[in-house]
C-alpha positions as CSV (number, residue, x, y, z in Angstrom):
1,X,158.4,68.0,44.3
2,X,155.9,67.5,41.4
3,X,153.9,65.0,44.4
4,X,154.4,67.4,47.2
5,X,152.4,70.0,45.0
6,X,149.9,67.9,44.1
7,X,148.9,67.5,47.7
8,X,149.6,70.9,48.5
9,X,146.5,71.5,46.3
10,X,143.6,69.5,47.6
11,X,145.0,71.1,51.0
12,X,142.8,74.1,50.4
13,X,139.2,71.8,49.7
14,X,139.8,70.1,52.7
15,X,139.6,73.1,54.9
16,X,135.7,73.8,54.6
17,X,135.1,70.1,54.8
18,X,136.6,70.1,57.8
19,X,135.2,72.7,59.4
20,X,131.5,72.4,58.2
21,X,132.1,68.3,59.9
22,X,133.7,70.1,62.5
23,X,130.3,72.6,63.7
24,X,127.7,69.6,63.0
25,X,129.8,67.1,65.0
26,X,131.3,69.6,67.8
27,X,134.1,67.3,67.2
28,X,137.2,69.4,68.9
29,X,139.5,66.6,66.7
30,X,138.3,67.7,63.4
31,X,138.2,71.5,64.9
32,X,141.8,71.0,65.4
33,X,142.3,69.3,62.4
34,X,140.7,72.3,60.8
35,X,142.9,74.6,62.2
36,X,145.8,72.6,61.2
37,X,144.3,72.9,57.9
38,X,143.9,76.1,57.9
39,X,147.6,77.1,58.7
40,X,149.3,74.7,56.4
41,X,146.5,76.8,53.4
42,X,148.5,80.1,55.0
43,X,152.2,79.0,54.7
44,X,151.7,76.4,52.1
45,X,154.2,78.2,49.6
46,X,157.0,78.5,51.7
47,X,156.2,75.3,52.9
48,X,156.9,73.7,48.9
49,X,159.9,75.2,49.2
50,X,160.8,73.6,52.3
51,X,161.5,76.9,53.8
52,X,163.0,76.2,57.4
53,X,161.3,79.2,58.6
54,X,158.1,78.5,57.6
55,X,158.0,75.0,58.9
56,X,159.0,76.5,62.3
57,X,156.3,79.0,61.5
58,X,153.6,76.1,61.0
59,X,154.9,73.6,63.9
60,X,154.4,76.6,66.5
61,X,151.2,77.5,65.2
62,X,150.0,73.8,65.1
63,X,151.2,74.0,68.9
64,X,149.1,76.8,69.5
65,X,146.0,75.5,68.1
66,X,146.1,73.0,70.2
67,X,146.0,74.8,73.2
68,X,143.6,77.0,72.3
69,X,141.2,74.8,70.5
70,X,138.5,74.5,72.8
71,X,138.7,78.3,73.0
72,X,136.0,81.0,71.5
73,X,139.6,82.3,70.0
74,X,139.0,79.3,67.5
75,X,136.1,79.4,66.6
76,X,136.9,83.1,66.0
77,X,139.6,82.1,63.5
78,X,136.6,80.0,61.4
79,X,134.2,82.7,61.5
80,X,136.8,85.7,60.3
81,X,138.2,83.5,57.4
82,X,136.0,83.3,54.9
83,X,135.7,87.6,55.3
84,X,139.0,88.1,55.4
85,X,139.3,85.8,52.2
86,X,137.0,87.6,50.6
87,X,138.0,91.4,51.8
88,X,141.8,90.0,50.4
89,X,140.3,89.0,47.2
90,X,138.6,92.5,46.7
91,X,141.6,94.3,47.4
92,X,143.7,91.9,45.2
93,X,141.4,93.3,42.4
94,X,140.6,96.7,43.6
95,X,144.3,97.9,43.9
96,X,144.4,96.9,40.3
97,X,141.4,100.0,39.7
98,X,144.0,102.7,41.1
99,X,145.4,104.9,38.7
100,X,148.1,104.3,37.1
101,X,147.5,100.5,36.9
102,X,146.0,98.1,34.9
103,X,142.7,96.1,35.4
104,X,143.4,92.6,36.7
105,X,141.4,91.2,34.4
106,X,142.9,93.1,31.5
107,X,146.2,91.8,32.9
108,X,145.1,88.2,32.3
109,X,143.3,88.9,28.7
110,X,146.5,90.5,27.8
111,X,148.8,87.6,28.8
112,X,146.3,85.5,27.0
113,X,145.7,87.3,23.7
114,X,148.5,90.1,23.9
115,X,147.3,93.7,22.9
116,X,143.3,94.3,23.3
117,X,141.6,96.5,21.1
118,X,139.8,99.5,22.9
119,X,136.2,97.7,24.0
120,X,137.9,94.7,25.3
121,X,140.2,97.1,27.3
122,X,136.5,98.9,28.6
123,X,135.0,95.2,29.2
124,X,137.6,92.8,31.1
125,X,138.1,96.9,33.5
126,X,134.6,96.6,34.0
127,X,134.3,92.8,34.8
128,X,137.6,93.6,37.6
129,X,135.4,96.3,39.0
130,X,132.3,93.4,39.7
131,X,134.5,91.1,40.7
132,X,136.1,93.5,43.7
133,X,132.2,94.6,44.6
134,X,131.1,90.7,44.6
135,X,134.1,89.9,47.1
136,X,133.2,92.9,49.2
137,X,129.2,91.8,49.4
138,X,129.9,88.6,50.0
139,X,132.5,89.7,52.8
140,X,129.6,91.5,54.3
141,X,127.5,88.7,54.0
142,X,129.8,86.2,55.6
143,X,130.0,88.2,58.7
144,X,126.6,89.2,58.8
145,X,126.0,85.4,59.2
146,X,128.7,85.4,61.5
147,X,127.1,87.4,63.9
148,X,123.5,86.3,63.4
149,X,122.8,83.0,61.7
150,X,122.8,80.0,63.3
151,X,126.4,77.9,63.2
152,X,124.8,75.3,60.5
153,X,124.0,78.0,58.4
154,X,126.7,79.9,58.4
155,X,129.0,77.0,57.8
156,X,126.7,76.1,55.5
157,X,126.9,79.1,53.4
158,X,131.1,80.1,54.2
159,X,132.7,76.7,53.5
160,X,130.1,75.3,50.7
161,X,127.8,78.1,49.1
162,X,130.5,80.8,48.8
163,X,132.5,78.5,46.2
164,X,129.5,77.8,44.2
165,X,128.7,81.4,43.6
166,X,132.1,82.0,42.5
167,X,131.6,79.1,40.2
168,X,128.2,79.9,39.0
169,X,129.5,83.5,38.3
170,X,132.8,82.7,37.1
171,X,130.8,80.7,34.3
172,X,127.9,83.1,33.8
173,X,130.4,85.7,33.0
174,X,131.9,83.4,30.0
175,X,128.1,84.0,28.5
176,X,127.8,87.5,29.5
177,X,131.5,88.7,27.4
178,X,129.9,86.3,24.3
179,X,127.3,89.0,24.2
180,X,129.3,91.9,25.2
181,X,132.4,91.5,22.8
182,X,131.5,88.5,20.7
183,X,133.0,89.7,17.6
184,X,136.6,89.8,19.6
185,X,136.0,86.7,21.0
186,X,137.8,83.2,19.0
187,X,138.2,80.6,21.9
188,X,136.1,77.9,22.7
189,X,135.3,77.4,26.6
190,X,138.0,74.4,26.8
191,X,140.4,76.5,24.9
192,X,139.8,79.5,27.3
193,X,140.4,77.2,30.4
194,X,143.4,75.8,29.4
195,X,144.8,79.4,28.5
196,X,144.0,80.6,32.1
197,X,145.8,77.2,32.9
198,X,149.0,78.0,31.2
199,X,149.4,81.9,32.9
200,X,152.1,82.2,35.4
201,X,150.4,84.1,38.1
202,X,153.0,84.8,40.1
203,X,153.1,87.4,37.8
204,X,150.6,89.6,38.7
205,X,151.5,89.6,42.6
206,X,152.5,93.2,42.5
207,X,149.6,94.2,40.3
């Protein structure tokens, strides 16, 4: 099980390697491929747990992209996934926001450090509101290139420059909270990483 898992993880970075290879090439094998991908991403925890339903699930959809690879349906499928990533990731924060709930990101500071003292509270509610506007821009984005860049470039931009703004921010923000709530903050960068490491996020599912 411990092996299967590993795999199951670098499932997800093939997916935009394949499809970037995929638009440059015209390739309908690595299209297919993608798509394969692409559904094994979707089912991939049920599929762990060798769920018989979701390996029926997979098998018929591997079927169906088959026979419709060398459709516009797929290449529909490539161009709404990276917006509907991104739309689910704003809602996954943004539900958080409603009343009555708390943060996402003050969910995780909380399972790291326990109880947060008020303007950590005001800071990690803040950093889950730009994290929900980032996913929604970038949701925009994606389809605006969608509709009106060239296939390179978008695929260019969806499967390679997406992740690196994540990154890039995902870092930046370590330097902005050093400035914003310094004083409450005791962990080295390695320490903080390894924290996030240790969180079961299963979790925070249900917000």
């Amino acid at each position: 099980m411990p092996r299967l898992s590993f795999f199951a993880g670098l499932v997800p970075l093939l997916y935009p390697v394949l499809v970037h290879a995929a638009v440059l090439t015209g390739s309908l094998a690595l299209r297919f491929i993608a798509l394969a991908v692409l559904v094994i991403n979707v089912l991939g925890p049920w599929l762990i747990r060798r769920r018989i339903l979701a390996w029926l699930a997979a098998l018929a959809l591997i079927a169906a992209a088959a026979l419709v690879v060398d459709t516009a349906g797929a290449l529909a499928f490539f161009y709404a996934t990276p917006v509907l990533i991104c739309l689910g990731l704003a809602w996954f924060f943004g539900r958080t926001l409603l009343a009555g709930r708390t943060p996402l990101i003050t969910l995780l500071a909380r399972a790291i450090r326990g109880p947060l003292p008020a303007p950590v509270a005001r800071y990690t509610r803040a950093v889950t509101v730009f994290w929900c506007a980032l996913m929604v821009v970038m949701a925009l984005a994606n389809l605006g290139l969608a509709v009106f860049a060239s296939p390179e470039l978008w695929s260019l931009c969806a499967n390679f420059l997406n992740y690196f703004i994540v990154a890039v921010v995902f870092v930046a923000e370590w330097g902005v909270r050093q400035r914003a709530i310094g004083e409450y903050e005791d962990m080295s960068w390695r320490e903080y990483i390894a924290a996030l490491r240790r969180i079961d996020y299963r979790d925070f599912r249900h917000g």
